[in-house]
C-alpha positions in Angstrom: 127.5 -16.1 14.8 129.0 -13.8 17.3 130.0 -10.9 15.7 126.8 -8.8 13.6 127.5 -7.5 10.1 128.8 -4.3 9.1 125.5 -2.2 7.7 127.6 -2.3 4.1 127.0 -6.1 3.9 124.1 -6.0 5.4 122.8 -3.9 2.5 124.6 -6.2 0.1 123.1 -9.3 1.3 119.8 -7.9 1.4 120.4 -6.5 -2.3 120.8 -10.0 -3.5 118.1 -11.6 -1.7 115.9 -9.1 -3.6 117.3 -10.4 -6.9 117.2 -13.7 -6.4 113.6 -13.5 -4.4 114.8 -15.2 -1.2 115.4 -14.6 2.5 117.9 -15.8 5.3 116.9 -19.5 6.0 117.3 -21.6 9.4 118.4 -24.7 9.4 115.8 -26.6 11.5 112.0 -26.6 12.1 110.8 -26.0 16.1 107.7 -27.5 17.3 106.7 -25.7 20.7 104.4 -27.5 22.7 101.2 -25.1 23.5 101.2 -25.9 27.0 104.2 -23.8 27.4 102.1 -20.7 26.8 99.6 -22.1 28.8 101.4 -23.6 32.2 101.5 -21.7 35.1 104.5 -23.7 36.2 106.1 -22.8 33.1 105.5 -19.0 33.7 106.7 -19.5 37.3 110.4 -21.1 35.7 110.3 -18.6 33.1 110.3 -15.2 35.6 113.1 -17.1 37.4 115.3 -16.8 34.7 114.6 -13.3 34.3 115.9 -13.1 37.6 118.7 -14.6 37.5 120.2 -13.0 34.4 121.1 -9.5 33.5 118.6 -8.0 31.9 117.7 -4.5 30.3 115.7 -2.0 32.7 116.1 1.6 31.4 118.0 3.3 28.4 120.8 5.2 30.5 119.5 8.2 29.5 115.9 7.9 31.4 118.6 8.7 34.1 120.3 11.9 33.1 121.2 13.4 36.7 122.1 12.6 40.0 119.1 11.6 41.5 117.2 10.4 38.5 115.2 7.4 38.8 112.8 4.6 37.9 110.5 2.2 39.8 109.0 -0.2 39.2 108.1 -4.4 39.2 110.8 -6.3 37.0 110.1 -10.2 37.0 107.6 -9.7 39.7 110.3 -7.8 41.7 109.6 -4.2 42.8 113.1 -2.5 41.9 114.3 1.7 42.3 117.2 1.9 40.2 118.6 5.7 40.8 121.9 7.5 39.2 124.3 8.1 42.2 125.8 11.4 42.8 129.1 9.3 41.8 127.5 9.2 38.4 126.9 5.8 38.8 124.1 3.3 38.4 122.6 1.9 41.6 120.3 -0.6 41.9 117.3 -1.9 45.0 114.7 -3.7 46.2 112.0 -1.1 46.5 111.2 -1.8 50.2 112.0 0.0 53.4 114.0 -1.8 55.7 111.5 -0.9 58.5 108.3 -2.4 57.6 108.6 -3.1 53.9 107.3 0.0 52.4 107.2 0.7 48.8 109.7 4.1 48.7 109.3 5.3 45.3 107.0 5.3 42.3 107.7 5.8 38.1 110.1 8.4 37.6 111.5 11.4 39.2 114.4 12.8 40.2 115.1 12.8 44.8 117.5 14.2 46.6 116.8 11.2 49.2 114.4 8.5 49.4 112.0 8.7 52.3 109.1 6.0 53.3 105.9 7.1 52.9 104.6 5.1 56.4 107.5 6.5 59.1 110.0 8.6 57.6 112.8 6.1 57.0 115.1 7.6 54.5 117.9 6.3 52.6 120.6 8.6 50.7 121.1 7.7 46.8 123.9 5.0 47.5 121.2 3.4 49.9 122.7 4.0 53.2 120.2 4.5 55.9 120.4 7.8 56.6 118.2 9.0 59.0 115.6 7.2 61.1 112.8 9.5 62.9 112.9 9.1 66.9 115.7 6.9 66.8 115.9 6.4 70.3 113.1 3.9 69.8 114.8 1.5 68.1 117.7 0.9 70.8 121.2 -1.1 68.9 119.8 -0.6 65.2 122.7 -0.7 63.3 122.6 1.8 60.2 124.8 -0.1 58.3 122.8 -3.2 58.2 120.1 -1.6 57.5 120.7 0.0 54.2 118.3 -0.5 50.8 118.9 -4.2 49.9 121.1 -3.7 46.9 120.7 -5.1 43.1 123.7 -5.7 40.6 123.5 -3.1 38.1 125.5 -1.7 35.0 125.3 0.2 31.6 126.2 -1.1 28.4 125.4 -0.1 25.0 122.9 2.9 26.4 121.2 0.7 28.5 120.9 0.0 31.9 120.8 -3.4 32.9 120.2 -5.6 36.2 120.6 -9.0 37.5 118.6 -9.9 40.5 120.7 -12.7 41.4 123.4 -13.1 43.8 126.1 -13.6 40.7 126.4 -10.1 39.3 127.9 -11.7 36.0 127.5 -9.2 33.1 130.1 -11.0 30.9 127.3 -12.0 28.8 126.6 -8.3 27.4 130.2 -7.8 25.6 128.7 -8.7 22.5 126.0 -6.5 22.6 126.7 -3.7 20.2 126.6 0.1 20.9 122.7 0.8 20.9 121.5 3.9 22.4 124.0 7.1 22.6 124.2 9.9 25.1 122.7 12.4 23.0 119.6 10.5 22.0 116.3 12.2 23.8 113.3 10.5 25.0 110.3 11.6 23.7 107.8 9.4 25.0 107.3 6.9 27.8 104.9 4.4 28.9 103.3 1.1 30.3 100.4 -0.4 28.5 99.2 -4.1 29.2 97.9 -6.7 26.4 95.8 -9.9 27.2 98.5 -12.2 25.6 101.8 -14.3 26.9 105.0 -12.5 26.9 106.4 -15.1 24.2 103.5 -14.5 22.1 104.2 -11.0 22.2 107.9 -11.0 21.5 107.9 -13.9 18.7 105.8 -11.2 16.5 108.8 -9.1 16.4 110.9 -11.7 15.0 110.2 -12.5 11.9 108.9 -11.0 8.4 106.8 -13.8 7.0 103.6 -12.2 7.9 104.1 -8.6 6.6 102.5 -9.1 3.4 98.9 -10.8 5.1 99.0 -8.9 8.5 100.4 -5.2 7.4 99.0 -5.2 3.8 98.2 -1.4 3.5 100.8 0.2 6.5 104.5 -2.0 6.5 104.2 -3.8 3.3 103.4 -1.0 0.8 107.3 0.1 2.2 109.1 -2.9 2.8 109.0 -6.6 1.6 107.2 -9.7 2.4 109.5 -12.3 3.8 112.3 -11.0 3.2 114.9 -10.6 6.3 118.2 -11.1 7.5 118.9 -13.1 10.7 122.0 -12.2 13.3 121.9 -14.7 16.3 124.1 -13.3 18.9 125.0 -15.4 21.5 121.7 -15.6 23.4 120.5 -12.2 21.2 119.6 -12.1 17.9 119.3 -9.2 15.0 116.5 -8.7 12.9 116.8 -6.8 9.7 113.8 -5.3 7.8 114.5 -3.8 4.6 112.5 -1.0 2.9 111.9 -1.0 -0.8 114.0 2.1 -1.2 116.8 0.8 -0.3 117.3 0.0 -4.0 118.4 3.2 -4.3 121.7 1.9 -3.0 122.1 -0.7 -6.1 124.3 1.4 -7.7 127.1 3.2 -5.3 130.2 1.7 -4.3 129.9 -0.5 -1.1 131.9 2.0 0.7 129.1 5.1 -0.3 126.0 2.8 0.5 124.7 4.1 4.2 122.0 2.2 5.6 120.2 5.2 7.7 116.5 5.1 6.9 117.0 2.4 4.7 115.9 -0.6 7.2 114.6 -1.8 11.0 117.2 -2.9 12.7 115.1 -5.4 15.6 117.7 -6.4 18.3 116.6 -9.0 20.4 118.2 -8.8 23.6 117.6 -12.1 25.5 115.2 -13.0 26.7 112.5 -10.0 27.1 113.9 -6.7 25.0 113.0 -5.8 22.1 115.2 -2.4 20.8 114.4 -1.1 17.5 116.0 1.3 15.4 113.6 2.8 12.5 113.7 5.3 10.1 113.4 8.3 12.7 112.9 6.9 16.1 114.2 3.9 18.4 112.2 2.2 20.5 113.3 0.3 23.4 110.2 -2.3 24.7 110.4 -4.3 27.9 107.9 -7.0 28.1 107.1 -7.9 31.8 104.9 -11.0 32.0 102.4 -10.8 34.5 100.7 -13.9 34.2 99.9 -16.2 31.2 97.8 -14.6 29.3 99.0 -11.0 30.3 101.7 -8.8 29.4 102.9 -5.5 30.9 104.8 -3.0 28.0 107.3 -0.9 29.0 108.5 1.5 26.6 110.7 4.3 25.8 110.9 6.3 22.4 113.8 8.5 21.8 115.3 10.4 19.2 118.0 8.7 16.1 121.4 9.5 16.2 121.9 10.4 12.7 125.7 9.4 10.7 126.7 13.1 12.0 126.0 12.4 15.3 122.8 14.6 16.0 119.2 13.4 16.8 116.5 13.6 15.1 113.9 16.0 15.9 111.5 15.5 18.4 108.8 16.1 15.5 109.9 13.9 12.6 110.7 11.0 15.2 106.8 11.4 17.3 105.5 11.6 13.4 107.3 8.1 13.2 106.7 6.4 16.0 102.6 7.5 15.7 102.7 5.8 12.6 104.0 3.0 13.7 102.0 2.3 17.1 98.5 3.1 15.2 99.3 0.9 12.3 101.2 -1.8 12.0 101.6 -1.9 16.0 97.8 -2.1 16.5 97.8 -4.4 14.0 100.1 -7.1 15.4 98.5 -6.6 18.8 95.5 -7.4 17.5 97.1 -10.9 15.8 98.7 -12.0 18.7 95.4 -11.4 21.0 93.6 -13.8 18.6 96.4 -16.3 19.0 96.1 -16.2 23.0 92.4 -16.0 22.5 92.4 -19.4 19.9 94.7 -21.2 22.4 91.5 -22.4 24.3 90.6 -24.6 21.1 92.7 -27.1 22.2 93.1 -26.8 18.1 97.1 -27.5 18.4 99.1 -29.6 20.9 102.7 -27.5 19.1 102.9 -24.4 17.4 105.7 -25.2 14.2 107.7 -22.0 13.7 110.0 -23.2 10.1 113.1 -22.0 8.4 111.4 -18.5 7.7 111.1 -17.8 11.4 114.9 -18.6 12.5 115.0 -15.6 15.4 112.1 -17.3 17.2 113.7 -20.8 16.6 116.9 -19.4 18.4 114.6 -17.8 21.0 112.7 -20.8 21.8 115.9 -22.9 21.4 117.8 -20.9 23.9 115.1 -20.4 26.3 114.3 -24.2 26.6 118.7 -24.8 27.2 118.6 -22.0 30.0 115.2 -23.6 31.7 116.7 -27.0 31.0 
Protein backbone atom coordinates (compact mmCIF):
# COMPACT_ATOMS: atom_id res chain seq x y z
CA UNK A 1 0.00 0.00 0.00
CA UNK A 2 1.27 3.48 -0.73
CA UNK A 3 -1.28 5.68 -0.36
CA UNK A 4 -3.24 5.71 3.55
CA UNK A 5 -7.02 5.78 3.75
CA UNK A 6 -9.14 8.59 3.91
CA UNK A 7 -10.41 8.86 7.89
CA UNK A 8 -14.12 8.17 6.23
CA UNK A 9 -13.00 4.60 5.34
CA UNK A 10 -11.04 4.24 7.91
CA UNK A 11 -14.04 4.64 10.15
CA UNK A 12 -16.01 2.33 7.89
CA UNK A 13 -13.59 -0.48 7.96
CA UNK A 14 -13.24 -0.34 11.54
CA UNK A 15 -17.16 -0.20 11.78
CA UNK A 16 -17.37 -3.54 10.26
CA UNK A 17 -14.55 -5.15 11.92
CA UNK A 18 -16.61 -4.39 15.06
CA UNK A 19 -19.64 -6.25 13.58
CA UNK A 20 -18.05 -9.03 12.40
CA UNK A 21 -15.50 -9.30 15.58
CA UNK A 22 -12.34 -9.18 13.48
CA UNK A 23 -9.20 -7.15 12.89
CA UNK A 24 -6.83 -6.33 9.80
CA UNK A 25 -4.82 -9.70 9.22
CA UNK A 26 -1.04 -10.11 7.78
CA UNK A 27 -0.36 -12.48 5.54
CA UNK A 28 2.69 -14.22 7.00
CA UNK A 29 4.12 -15.22 10.44
CA UNK A 30 7.85 -13.67 11.40
CA UNK A 31 10.16 -15.51 13.50
CA UNK A 32 13.01 -13.03 14.81
CA UNK A 33 15.85 -14.67 16.07
CA UNK A 34 16.65 -13.38 19.87
CA UNK A 35 20.06 -12.75 19.19
CA UNK A 36 19.17 -9.82 17.20
CA UNK A 37 18.11 -8.02 20.41
CA UNK A 38 20.95 -9.29 21.96
CA UNK A 39 24.14 -8.84 19.46
CA UNK A 40 26.29 -6.01 19.76
CA UNK A 41 27.22 -6.41 16.12
CA UNK A 42 23.76 -6.20 15.32
CA UNK A 43 23.30 -2.90 17.26
CA UNK A 44 26.42 -1.60 15.65
CA UNK A 45 24.65 -2.45 11.84
CA UNK A 46 21.52 -1.14 13.07
CA UNK A 47 22.78 2.63 14.23
CA UNK A 48 24.45 2.55 10.74
CA UNK A 49 21.37 2.59 9.01
CA UNK A 50 20.06 5.24 11.09
CA UNK A 51 22.82 7.07 9.67
CA UNK A 52 22.58 6.65 6.54
CA UNK A 53 18.82 7.37 6.07
CA UNK A 54 16.73 10.40 6.67
CA UNK A 55 15.38 10.34 9.74
CA UNK A 56 12.96 12.52 12.07
CA UNK A 57 14.88 14.93 14.59
CA UNK A 58 12.58 17.66 15.76
CA UNK A 59 8.86 18.73 14.98
CA UNK A 60 9.63 22.02 12.95
CA UNK A 61 7.99 23.82 15.40
CA UNK A 62 10.64 23.12 18.37
CA UNK A 63 12.31 25.69 15.98
CA UNK A 64 10.04 28.65 15.71
CA UNK A 65 12.75 31.56 15.15
CA UNK A 66 15.82 32.34 13.73
CA UNK A 67 18.19 31.10 15.99
CA UNK A 68 16.20 28.34 17.46
CA UNK A 69 17.83 25.18 18.16
CA UNK A 70 18.40 21.56 19.37
CA UNK A 71 21.39 19.41 20.33
CA UNK A 72 21.87 16.68 20.84
CA UNK A 73 23.31 12.68 20.04
CA UNK A 74 21.34 11.09 17.00
CA UNK A 75 22.66 7.46 16.21
CA UNK A 76 25.53 8.11 18.42
CA UNK A 77 26.27 11.33 16.50
CA UNK A 78 26.30 14.61 18.40
CA UNK A 79 24.16 16.94 15.95
CA UNK A 80 23.02 21.14 16.41
CA UNK A 81 20.33 21.53 14.11
CA UNK A 82 19.44 25.46 14.20
CA UNK A 83 16.70 27.58 11.97
CA UNK A 84 18.73 30.03 9.72
CA UNK A 85 17.98 33.65 9.57
CA UNK A 86 16.98 32.47 5.79
CA UNK A 87 14.19 30.65 7.64
CA UNK A 88 15.70 27.60 6.77
CA UNK A 89 16.77 24.38 8.41
CA UNK A 90 20.47 23.89 8.94
CA UNK A 91 21.99 21.01 10.10
CA UNK A 92 25.93 19.97 12.02
CA UNK A 93 28.16 18.06 13.61
CA UNK A 94 28.29 19.44 17.09
CA UNK A 95 32.06 19.94 17.14
CA UNK A 96 34.33 22.99 16.90
CA UNK A 97 36.54 22.85 14.08
CA UNK A 98 39.41 23.87 16.51
CA UNK A 99 39.74 21.15 18.91
CA UNK A 100 36.53 19.30 18.69
CA UNK A 101 34.46 21.03 21.23
CA UNK A 102 30.90 20.29 21.91
CA UNK A 103 29.17 24.08 20.99
CA UNK A 104 25.82 23.71 22.09
CA UNK A 105 23.56 21.87 24.56
CA UNK A 106 19.39 21.00 24.47
CA UNK A 107 17.54 23.88 23.35
CA UNK A 108 17.82 27.53 23.06
CA UNK A 109 17.66 30.11 20.89
CA UNK A 110 21.82 31.99 19.76
CA UNK A 111 22.51 34.69 17.98
CA UNK A 112 25.98 32.78 17.22
CA UNK A 113 27.53 29.69 18.36
CA UNK A 114 30.66 30.11 20.30
CA UNK A 115 33.04 27.14 21.83
CA UNK A 116 33.06 26.97 25.23
CA UNK A 117 37.17 26.00 25.27
CA UNK A 118 38.66 29.17 22.95
CA UNK A 119 36.04 31.26 21.65
CA UNK A 120 35.59 29.86 18.12
CA UNK A 121 32.36 30.97 16.83
CA UNK A 122 30.34 30.13 13.98
CA UNK A 123 27.35 32.29 12.55
CA UNK A 124 23.84 30.25 12.07
CA UNK A 125 24.66 29.10 8.46
CA UNK A 126 27.99 27.66 10.02
CA UNK A 127 30.54 29.86 8.57
CA UNK A 128 33.46 30.49 10.83
CA UNK A 129 33.01 33.69 11.89
CA UNK A 130 35.37 34.89 14.17
CA UNK A 131 38.51 33.20 15.61
CA UNK A 132 40.07 34.91 18.90
CA UNK A 133 43.83 36.08 18.24
CA UNK A 134 43.82 35.09 14.87
CA UNK A 135 47.18 35.95 14.19
CA UNK A 136 48.13 32.73 15.83
CA UNK A 137 46.83 30.53 13.54
CA UNK A 138 48.89 31.98 10.38
CA UNK A 139 46.99 30.68 6.57
CA UNK A 140 43.67 29.33 8.36
CA UNK A 141 41.36 29.46 5.82
CA UNK A 142 37.71 30.50 7.23
CA UNK A 143 36.06 28.94 4.59
CA UNK A 144 37.35 25.45 5.25
CA UNK A 145 36.82 25.80 8.40
CA UNK A 146 33.07 26.15 8.79
CA UNK A 147 30.69 23.66 11.12
CA UNK A 148 30.86 20.31 9.19
CA UNK A 149 27.42 20.41 7.64
CA UNK A 150 24.35 17.61 7.87
CA UNK A 151 21.57 17.21 5.14
CA UNK A 152 18.48 18.45 6.48
CA UNK A 153 14.79 19.21 5.54
CA UNK A 154 11.07 19.64 6.75
CA UNK A 155 8.37 17.57 5.71
CA UNK A 156 4.99 16.97 7.16
CA UNK A 157 6.01 19.24 10.53
CA UNK A 158 9.02 17.55 11.00
CA UNK A 159 12.41 18.03 10.72
CA UNK A 160 14.36 15.47 9.41
CA UNK A 161 18.22 14.55 8.81
CA UNK A 162 20.41 12.23 6.95
CA UNK A 163 23.93 11.87 8.22
CA UNK A 164 25.11 10.35 5.10
CA UNK A 165 26.87 11.79 2.22
CA UNK A 166 23.56 11.14 -0.14
CA UNK A 167 21.06 13.80 1.01
CA UNK A 168 18.17 11.73 -0.64
CA UNK A 169 14.85 12.65 0.95
CA UNK A 170 12.79 11.23 -1.92
CA UNK A 171 11.77 8.63 0.48
CA UNK A 172 9.51 11.12 2.65
CA UNK A 173 6.85 12.07 -0.22
CA UNK A 174 4.58 9.63 1.01
CA UNK A 175 4.65 10.67 4.34
CA UNK A 176 1.39 12.52 5.05
CA UNK A 177 0.93 16.00 6.57
CA UNK A 178 1.59 15.38 10.38
CA UNK A 179 2.31 18.22 12.51
CA UNK A 180 0.94 21.90 11.49
CA UNK A 181 2.42 25.34 12.19
CA UNK A 182 0.02 26.25 14.71
CA UNK A 183 0.35 23.20 16.86
CA UNK A 184 2.27 24.24 20.40
CA UNK A 185 4.58 22.18 22.34
CA UNK A 186 3.62 21.71 25.69
CA UNK A 187 6.12 19.45 26.97
CA UNK A 188 9.55 18.07 26.25
CA UNK A 189 11.84 15.58 27.34
CA UNK A 190 14.54 12.64 27.43
CA UNK A 191 13.99 9.71 29.65
CA UNK A 192 15.95 6.31 29.26
CA UNK A 193 14.46 2.60 29.68
CA UNK A 194 16.59 -0.52 30.31
CA UNK A 195 15.27 -2.19 27.12
CA UNK A 196 16.31 -2.51 23.17
CA UNK A 197 15.14 0.12 20.88
CA UNK A 198 13.09 -2.70 18.88
CA UNK A 199 11.54 -3.88 21.92
CA UNK A 200 10.49 -0.51 22.70
CA UNK A 201 8.97 0.40 19.30
CA UNK A 202 7.29 -3.14 18.42
CA UNK A 203 4.91 -2.32 21.68
CA UNK A 204 3.48 0.48 19.70
CA UNK A 205 2.52 -1.57 16.96
CA UNK A 206 0.01 -3.61 17.55
CA UNK A 207 -3.38 -4.03 19.68
CA UNK A 208 -3.32 -7.65 20.67
CA UNK A 209 -2.25 -7.01 24.04
CA UNK A 210 -4.67 -4.16 25.15
CA UNK A 211 -7.17 -6.35 26.70
CA UNK A 212 -4.24 -8.33 29.22
CA UNK A 213 -1.71 -5.39 29.57
CA UNK A 214 -4.18 -2.17 29.83
CA UNK A 215 -7.16 -3.88 31.36
CA UNK A 216 -8.42 -0.98 33.63
CA UNK A 217 -6.76 2.33 31.54
CA UNK A 218 -6.86 1.70 27.39
CA UNK A 219 -9.26 -1.15 27.27
CA UNK A 220 -12.24 0.08 29.24
CA UNK A 221 -12.12 2.87 26.00
CA UNK A 222 -11.02 1.11 23.14
CA UNK A 223 -11.00 -2.61 21.86
CA UNK A 224 -8.89 -5.65 22.25
CA UNK A 225 -7.33 -6.60 19.03
CA UNK A 226 -8.91 -4.75 17.04
CA UNK A 227 -6.73 -2.42 14.55
CA UNK A 228 -6.25 -1.34 11.17
CA UNK A 229 -2.81 -1.69 9.48
CA UNK A 230 -1.40 0.98 6.72
CA UNK A 231 2.19 -0.06 5.56
CA UNK A 232 3.71 2.83 3.80
CA UNK A 233 6.56 2.20 1.92
CA UNK A 234 9.11 1.62 4.72
CA UNK A 235 6.27 3.37 7.32
CA UNK A 236 3.41 2.03 8.49
CA UNK A 237 -0.10 3.32 10.20
CA UNK A 238 -1.57 2.08 13.14
CA UNK A 239 -5.19 2.71 13.88
CA UNK A 240 -6.68 2.30 17.43
CA UNK A 241 -10.31 2.77 17.65
CA UNK A 242 -12.32 3.91 20.71
CA UNK A 243 -15.58 2.39 21.61
CA UNK A 244 -17.37 5.64 20.92
CA UNK A 245 -16.72 5.66 17.79
CA UNK A 246 -20.05 3.84 17.39
CA UNK A 247 -21.58 6.91 17.59
CA UNK A 248 -20.70 7.27 13.95
CA UNK A 249 -22.82 4.05 12.85
CA UNK A 250 -25.46 5.98 11.84
CA UNK A 251 -24.45 9.37 9.71
CA UNK A 252 -23.75 9.42 6.16
CA UNK A 253 -20.06 8.63 5.33
CA UNK A 254 -19.51 12.13 4.31
CA UNK A 255 -20.78 13.48 8.14
CA UNK A 256 -18.71 10.79 10.03
CA UNK A 257 -15.35 12.82 11.35
CA UNK A 258 -12.90 10.80 13.01
CA UNK A 259 -11.41 13.61 15.63
CA UNK A 260 -11.30 11.99 19.00
CA UNK A 261 -12.65 8.96 17.70
CA UNK A 262 -9.19 6.94 17.42
CA UNK A 263 -5.06 6.80 17.70
CA UNK A 264 -3.63 7.33 14.76
CA UNK A 265 0.24 5.54 15.43
CA UNK A 266 2.43 6.50 12.42
CA UNK A 267 5.48 4.63 12.26
CA UNK A 268 7.99 6.50 10.54
CA UNK A 269 10.85 4.13 9.68
CA UNK A 270 12.78 3.00 11.38
CA UNK A 271 12.89 4.82 14.93
CA UNK A 272 9.59 7.45 15.18
CA UNK A 273 6.79 6.85 16.58
CA UNK A 274 4.15 10.05 16.07
CA UNK A 275 0.83 9.71 17.60
CA UNK A 276 -2.18 11.64 17.22
CA UNK A 277 -4.77 11.06 20.26
CA UNK A 278 -7.81 12.37 21.35
CA UNK A 279 -6.26 15.80 22.63
CA UNK A 280 -2.54 15.69 22.23
CA UNK A 281 0.17 14.33 19.60
CA UNK A 282 3.10 12.91 20.61
CA UNK A 283 6.14 12.78 18.55
CA UNK A 284 8.84 9.89 20.31
CA UNK A 285 12.33 9.37 19.00
CA UNK A 286 13.93 6.32 20.31
CA UNK A 287 17.79 6.55 20.32
CA UNK A 288 19.36 3.27 21.08
CA UNK A 289 22.21 3.46 23.23
CA UNK A 290 23.25 0.11 23.64
CA UNK A 291 21.37 -3.21 23.80
CA UNK A 292 19.51 -3.18 26.46
CA UNK A 293 19.18 0.66 26.63
CA UNK A 294 17.01 3.17 25.17
CA UNK A 295 17.12 6.99 25.21
CA UNK A 296 13.29 8.72 24.69
CA UNK A 297 13.00 11.72 23.07
CA UNK A 298 9.82 13.35 23.18
CA UNK A 299 7.78 16.21 22.25
CA UNK A 300 3.98 16.79 23.20
CA UNK A 301 2.06 19.44 21.42
CA UNK A 302 -1.28 20.62 21.06
CA UNK A 303 -4.21 18.95 18.25
CA UNK A 304 -5.13 20.80 15.36
CA UNK A 305 -8.75 20.49 15.63
CA UNK A 306 -11.13 20.15 11.90
CA UNK A 307 -11.32 24.17 12.36
CA UNK A 308 -7.82 24.51 12.38
CA UNK A 309 -7.21 25.59 16.03
CA UNK A 310 -5.23 23.74 18.87
CA UNK A 311 -6.31 22.34 21.62
CA UNK A 312 -5.71 23.83 24.82
CA UNK A 313 -2.74 23.54 26.57
CA UNK A 314 -5.00 22.14 29.56
CA UNK A 315 -7.21 19.51 27.97
CA UNK A 316 -4.17 18.20 25.85
CA UNK A 317 -1.42 18.04 29.35
CA UNK A 318 -4.76 16.33 31.03
CA UNK A 319 -4.33 13.87 28.04
CA UNK A 320 -1.12 13.19 27.75
CA UNK A 321 -0.79 12.63 31.88
CA UNK A 322 -3.16 10.06 31.44
CA UNK A 323 -1.58 8.51 29.01
CA UNK A 324 2.19 8.47 30.32
CA UNK A 325 0.93 7.30 34.00
CA UNK A 326 -1.23 4.53 32.70
CA UNK A 327 -1.08 2.77 29.96
CA UNK A 328 2.59 4.26 29.14
CA UNK A 329 3.91 3.02 32.50
CA UNK A 330 2.27 0.09 31.83
CA UNK A 331 3.91 -0.98 28.56
CA UNK A 332 7.24 0.20 29.88
CA UNK A 333 7.01 -2.04 32.50
CA UNK A 334 6.12 -5.15 29.83
CA UNK A 335 8.79 -4.48 27.65
CA UNK A 336 11.41 -4.25 30.67
CA UNK A 337 10.32 -7.81 31.69
CA UNK A 338 10.80 -8.92 28.09
CA UNK A 339 14.57 -7.49 28.05
CA UNK A 340 14.90 -8.70 31.53
CA UNK A 341 13.52 -12.66 30.48
CA UNK A 342 15.82 -12.49 27.38
CA UNK A 343 18.65 -13.91 29.75
CA UNK A 344 16.64 -17.26 30.03
CA UNK A 345 17.95 -18.42 26.99
CA UNK A 346 13.91 -19.54 27.13
CA UNK A 347 13.52 -18.63 23.16
CA UNK A 348 16.06 -18.87 20.22
CA UNK A 349 12.94 -16.57 17.98
CA UNK A 350 10.34 -14.39 19.17
CA UNK A 351 7.07 -15.33 16.54
CA UNK A 352 5.16 -12.07 15.94
CA UNK A 353 1.68 -13.66 13.79
CA UNK A 354 -0.96 -12.19 11.52
CA UNK A 355 -2.32 -9.97 14.52
CA UNK A 356 1.02 -8.14 14.73
CA UNK A 357 1.40 -7.12 10.82
CA UNK A 358 3.21 -3.50 11.61
CA UNK A 359 5.99 -5.30 13.45
CA UNK A 360 6.14 -8.00 10.73
CA UNK A 361 6.72 -5.04 8.11
CA UNK A 362 9.14 -3.44 10.62
CA UNK A 363 11.19 -6.37 11.11
CA UNK A 364 10.71 -7.35 7.43
CA UNK A 365 12.01 -4.03 6.22
CA UNK A 366 14.73 -3.61 8.62
CA UNK A 367 16.33 -7.14 7.85
CA UNK A 368 16.02 -5.96 3.61
CA UNK A 369 17.84 -2.58 4.49
CA UNK A 370 20.61 -4.44 6.78
CA UNK A 371 20.76 -7.18 4.22
Amino acid sequence: MTELLSDQAVVARVLTHIVEGTTDLGTRVWREPVVNYRSETRLAAELGLLRRLPIPFCPSVALPDAGSYVARSAAGTPLLVVRGKDGEVHAFRNACRHRGMRLADGTGCAKAFVCGYHGWAYRLDGTLQHVPHGSGFPGLDHATHGLVAVAATERAGLVFIDQSSQGDFSSLDAIPALIASHQQIFAHGESTTDANWKLVMEGNLEGYHIKPTHPTSFYPYGFDNLTVIEPFGNNCRVTFPFRRIEKLRGLPPEQRTIDGMVTYVYHLFPNVIVAVLSNHTTVSILEPISVDQTRFITYRLTNASTAGEPTTHERASRDATFVADTGGKEDAAVTRAIQAGIASNANDCFTYGLFEQAIVHFHETLHALLD
